[in-house]
N, C-alpha and C positions, 0 to 999 in steps of 0.2 A: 504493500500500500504506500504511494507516496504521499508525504506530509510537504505543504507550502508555508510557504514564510508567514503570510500572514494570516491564513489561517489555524497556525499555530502560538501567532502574538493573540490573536482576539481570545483562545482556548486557555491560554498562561493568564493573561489578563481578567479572565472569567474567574481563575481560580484562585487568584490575588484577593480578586473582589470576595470571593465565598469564605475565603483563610478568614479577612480581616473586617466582614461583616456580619457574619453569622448570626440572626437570634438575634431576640428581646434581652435588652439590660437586665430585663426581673426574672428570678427561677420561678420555683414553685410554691406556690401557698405554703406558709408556714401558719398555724392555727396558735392563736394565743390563748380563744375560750371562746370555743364551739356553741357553750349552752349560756354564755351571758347575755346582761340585757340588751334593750334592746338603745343601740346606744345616740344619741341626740349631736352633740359634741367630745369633741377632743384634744386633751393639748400632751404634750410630752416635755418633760423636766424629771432631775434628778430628785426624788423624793425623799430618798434616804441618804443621801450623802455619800455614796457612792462611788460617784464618778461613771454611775451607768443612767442612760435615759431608763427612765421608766414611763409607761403611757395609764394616762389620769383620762379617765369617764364620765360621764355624765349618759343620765337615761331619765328623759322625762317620761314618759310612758312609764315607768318601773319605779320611777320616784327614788333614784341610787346613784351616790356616785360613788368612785371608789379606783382605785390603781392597782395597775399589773406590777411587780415587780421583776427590772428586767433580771436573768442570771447568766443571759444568751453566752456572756465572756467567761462565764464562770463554767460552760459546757452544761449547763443545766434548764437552758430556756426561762420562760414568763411563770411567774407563779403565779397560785389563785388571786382570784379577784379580790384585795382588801378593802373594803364597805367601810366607807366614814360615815356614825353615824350622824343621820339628819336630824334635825328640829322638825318636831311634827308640821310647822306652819310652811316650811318648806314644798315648793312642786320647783326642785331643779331642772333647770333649763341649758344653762350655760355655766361652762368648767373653766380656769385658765391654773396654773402653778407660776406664783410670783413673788419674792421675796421683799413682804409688804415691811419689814419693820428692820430689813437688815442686818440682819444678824449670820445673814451666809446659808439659812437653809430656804428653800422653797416654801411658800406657802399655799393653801388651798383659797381660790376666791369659788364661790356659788352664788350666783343667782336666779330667781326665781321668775316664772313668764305667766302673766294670769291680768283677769281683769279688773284685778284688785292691786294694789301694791303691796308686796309681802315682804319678811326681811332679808336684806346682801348680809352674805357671809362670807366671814376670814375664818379658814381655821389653821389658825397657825402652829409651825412645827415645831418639834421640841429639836429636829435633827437625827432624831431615831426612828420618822418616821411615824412618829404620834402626834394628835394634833387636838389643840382644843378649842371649841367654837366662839366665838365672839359676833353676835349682831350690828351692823354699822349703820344702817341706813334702812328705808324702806322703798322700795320701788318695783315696777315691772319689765326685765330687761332680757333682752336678746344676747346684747353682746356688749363686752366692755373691753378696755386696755388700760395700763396701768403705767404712771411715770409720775415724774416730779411737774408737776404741771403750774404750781406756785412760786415755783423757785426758792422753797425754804429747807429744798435737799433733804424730804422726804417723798412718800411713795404716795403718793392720791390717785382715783380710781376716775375714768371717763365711761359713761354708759350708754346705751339706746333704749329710752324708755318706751318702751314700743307701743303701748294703749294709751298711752299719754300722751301722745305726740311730743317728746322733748326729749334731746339730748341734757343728759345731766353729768355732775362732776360733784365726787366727793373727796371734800377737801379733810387729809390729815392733820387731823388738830396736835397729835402726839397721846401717847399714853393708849391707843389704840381706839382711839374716839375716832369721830370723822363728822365730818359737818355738807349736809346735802347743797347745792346751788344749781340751777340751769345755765345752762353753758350760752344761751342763745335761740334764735329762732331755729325752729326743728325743719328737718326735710317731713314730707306726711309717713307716717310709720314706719320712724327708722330698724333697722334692723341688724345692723353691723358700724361700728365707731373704731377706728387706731390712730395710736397718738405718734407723731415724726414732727422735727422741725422743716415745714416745708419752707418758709421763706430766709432760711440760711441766717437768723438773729440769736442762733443757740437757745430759743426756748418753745417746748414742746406744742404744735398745735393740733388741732382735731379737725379726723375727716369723717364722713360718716354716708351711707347709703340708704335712700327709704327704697320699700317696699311695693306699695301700688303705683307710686306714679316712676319711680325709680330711679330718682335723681343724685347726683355722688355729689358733695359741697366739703367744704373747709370750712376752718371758723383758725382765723388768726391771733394768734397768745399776743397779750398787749404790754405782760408781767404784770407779774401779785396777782395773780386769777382773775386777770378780767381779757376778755377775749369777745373781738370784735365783730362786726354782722356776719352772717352766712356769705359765702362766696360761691357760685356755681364753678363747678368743675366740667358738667354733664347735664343736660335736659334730655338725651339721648332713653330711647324705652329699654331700661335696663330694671323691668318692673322681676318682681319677684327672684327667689336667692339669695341668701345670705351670707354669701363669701365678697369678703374685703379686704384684703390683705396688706401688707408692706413688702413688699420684695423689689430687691433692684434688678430687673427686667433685662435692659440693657448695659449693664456692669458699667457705667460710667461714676460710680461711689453714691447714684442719690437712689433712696428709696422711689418707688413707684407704685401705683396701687391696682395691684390686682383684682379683677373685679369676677362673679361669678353671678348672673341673672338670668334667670327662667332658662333660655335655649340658647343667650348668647355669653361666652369668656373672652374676655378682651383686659388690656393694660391701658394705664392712662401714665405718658410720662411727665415725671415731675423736673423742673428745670432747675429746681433749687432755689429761687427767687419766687416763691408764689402763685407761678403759673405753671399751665399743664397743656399739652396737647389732647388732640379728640382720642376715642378709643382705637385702640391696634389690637384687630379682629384676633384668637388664638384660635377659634371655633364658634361653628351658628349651625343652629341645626339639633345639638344635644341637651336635652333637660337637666345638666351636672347639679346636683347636689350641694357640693362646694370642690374645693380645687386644692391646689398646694402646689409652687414652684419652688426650682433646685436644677443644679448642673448637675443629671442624671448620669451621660452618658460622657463628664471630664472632658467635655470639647471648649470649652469657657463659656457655652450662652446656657439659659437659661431653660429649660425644660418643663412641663406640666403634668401634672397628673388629675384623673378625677374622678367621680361614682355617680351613677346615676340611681335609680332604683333598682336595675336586672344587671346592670357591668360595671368595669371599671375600665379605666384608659389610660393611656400616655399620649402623649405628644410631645414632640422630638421635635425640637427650635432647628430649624434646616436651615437658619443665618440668612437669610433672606427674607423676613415678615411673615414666612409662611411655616405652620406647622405641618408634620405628618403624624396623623391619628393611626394608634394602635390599640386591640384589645387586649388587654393584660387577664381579665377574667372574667366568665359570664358569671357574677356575682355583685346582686348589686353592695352600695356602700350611701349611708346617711355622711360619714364623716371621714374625711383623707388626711395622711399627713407623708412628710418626705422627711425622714432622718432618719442616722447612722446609728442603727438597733445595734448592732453586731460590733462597732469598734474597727472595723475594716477603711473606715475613712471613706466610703460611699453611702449617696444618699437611698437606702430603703425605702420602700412605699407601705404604709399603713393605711387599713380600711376597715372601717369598722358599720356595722348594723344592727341586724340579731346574732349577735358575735362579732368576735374581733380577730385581726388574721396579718400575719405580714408578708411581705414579697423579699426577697433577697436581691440586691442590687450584684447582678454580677461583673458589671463594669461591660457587659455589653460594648460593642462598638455601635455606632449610630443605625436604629432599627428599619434602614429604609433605604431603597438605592439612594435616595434625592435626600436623605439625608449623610448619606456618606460620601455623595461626590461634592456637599455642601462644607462636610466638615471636617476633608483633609484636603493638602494638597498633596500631590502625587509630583517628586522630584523626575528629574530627566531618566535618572539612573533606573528607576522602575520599570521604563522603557528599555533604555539600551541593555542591559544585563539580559534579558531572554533573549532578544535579538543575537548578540555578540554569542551564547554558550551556544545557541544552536546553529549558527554557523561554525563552531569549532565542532561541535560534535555530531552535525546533520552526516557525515561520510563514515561515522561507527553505531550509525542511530539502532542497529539490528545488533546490536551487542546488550542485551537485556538490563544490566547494573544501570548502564550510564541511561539508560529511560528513567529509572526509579531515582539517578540522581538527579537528573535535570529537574523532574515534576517536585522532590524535597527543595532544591533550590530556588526554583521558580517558587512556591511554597512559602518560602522565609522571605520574600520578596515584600510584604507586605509591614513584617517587622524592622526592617531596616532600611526601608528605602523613601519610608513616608518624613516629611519634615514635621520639627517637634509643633505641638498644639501649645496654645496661651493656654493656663488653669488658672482662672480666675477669680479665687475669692466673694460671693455676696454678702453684705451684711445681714442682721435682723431676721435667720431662719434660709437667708437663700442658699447658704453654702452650711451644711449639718454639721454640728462640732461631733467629736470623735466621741463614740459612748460608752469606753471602755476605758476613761482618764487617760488614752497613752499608752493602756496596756499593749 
């Protein structure tokens, strides 16, 4: 059988492409708790002091929240679900772990979602992992974020008071008090609020998304807790969905706000200076749940993941504006996250519903042709090396070894021929700190 020149580059090249694309970043399900609730939100933070993430729950339906403890580094996986008990007046809604009083351990914030305003809760840690309740406020909230918002270099609480139409802010008085205010005029039923300095003055401002009409605004910190009218960001119909995030989208060091409404995912960039551009589509078409970005696949852009009712997905930043959509599992997911379970220094995907489960980040190469002729470039050498061996060895090609050697060499053609990639660090969740302390 004769073999032609270039029909043996396009067959080398093929195989180049299959070596060093192969396969989804994610393995296979790993099950954290098959029979838990059913879960509403999610955050992850070190609970025990560890140096391992562990993932903190929340289940409105089940009226529970409570933390996995990781032992993944320890070769022993997630332990049972630990149950902090509630306050009967409690219907939790919303979960975060934040270190309200500083003291170096994580705390538990809950809040409650009803038509009534019921009370926010800290329960703070002892650092072993025990926590004791303290009531701070009363209100009805979706979603909150937590920073020094007064500038008296403690920790105060921003909220979405969702039946009340108001964004609110509760200011730490100290001694574990807290004192309630309205931040400003509300979007109509907010539903998600995070606090970033967007206009670059050092001090924290609030942005926040409503609900039916769907509009994303700011509200500018003026210092000493007073913060200025609403600002539209969006009039755009980004009506229902409750993902809001902070990630920095396009790795230039400013937060951006990732957004997640009814059927469309989209970013909005922030300039640093208080203004933003329109939304930059990631997907339209999928009913997500909510979302979570992260450089999944170590190319330096940014990556997505997300859950609807019946699947979950990724999507692979292809460096162009445009993503490619993948199925990672016909299973749906209420709540998403992207961090480093395992200590491996890649972001994992977390998904949780009626149970909770995670993915294994295998460092994948980019899941898609159009993502992988996006996200390396291909040196000359990649080219001329097959060319050049099979012209020395096309006149002994019927000597059996040197077939097996060419197709191995042709083979490792994809590990040393590519130029190096930028890895680029996100602030604020986009790039996962390591879960295993360094282990």
């Amino acid at each position: 059988m004769r073999f032609r020149r270039p029909l043996y580059l396009f067959a080398t090249l093929a195989l180049q492409f299959v070596v060093a694309y192969g396969g989804s970043p994610f393995g296979e399900k790993n099950v954290i708790d098959s029979a838990g609730p059913s879960v509403t939100t999610v955050d992850v933070a070190d609970l025990d002091g560890d140096g391992h993430d562990d993932v903190l729950v929340c289940s409105y339906n089940d009226r529970q929240v409570g933390w996995y403890r990781n032992g993944l580094c320890e070769g022993s996986g997630f332990e049972p679900l630990k149950t902090i008990v509630l306050s009967t007046a409690a219907s939790p809604y919303y979960v975060s772990g934040e270190d309200m009083d500083r003291d170096g351990f994580v705390d538990i914030l809950v809040g409650s979602y009803a038509f009534e305003e019921l009370p926010f809760y800290i329960y703070y840690n002892d650092g072993t992992g025990q926590f004791s309740e303290v009531s701070i406020v009363n209100a009805s909230v979706t979603s909150w974020d937590a920073g020094d918002m007064d500038g008296d270099g403690d920790m105060d609480v921003v909220a979405a008071n969702y039946f009340f139409n108001e964004i609110v802010w509760f200011r730490n008085e100290g001694g574990r008090t807290f004192s309630k205010h309205t931040l400003g005029a509300s979007v109509s039923m907010p539903v998600a609020v995070v606090l970033s300095d967007f206009d670059g003055d050092g001090m924290l401002d609030a942005a926040a998304k409503g609900w039916d009409i769907g509009e994303v605004v700011w509200y500018r910190n003026e210092g000493g807790g007073v913060f200025g009218g609403v600002q539209l960001i969006s009039d755009r119909n980004n009506t229902y969905g409750t993902g809001l995030h902070l990630r920095d989208m396009n790795n230039d060091g400013i937060l951006d706000l990732l957004v997640c409404s009814g059927t469309s995912t989209g970013w909005y960039q922030s300039f640093g200076n208080g203004s933003f551009n329109g939304q930059k589509e990631i997907q339209d078409g999928m009913s997500l749940n909510n979302v979570d970005a992260a450089d999944v696949d170590g190319d330096g852009d940014m990556d997505v993941v997300g859950g609807t009712s019946t699947e979950v997905f990724s999507f692979e930043n292809l460096g162009n504006g445009s993503y490619a959509v993948q199925q990672v599992d016909a299973q749906g997911a209420n709540a998403v996250f992207l961090r480093d379970l395992d200590g491996d220094g890649r972001a994992d995907f977390g998904a949780l519903m009626d149970g909770s489960w995670w993915y294994n980040n295998l460092q994948g190469e980019p899941i898609s042709p159009e993502a992988a002729l996006g996200g390396v470039e291909w040196s000359p050498f990649a080219i001329w090396l097959p060319c050049t061996c099979w012209d020395i060895l096309k006149p002994n090609w019927r000597v059996p070894y040197l077939k097996a050697l060419f197709v191995a060499v042709s083979g490792m053609i994809p590990l040393i021929a590519r130029r190096p990639q930028l890895h680029v660090a996100a602030s604020r969740g986009g790039m996962p700190k390591t879960a295993c302390g360094g282990k």
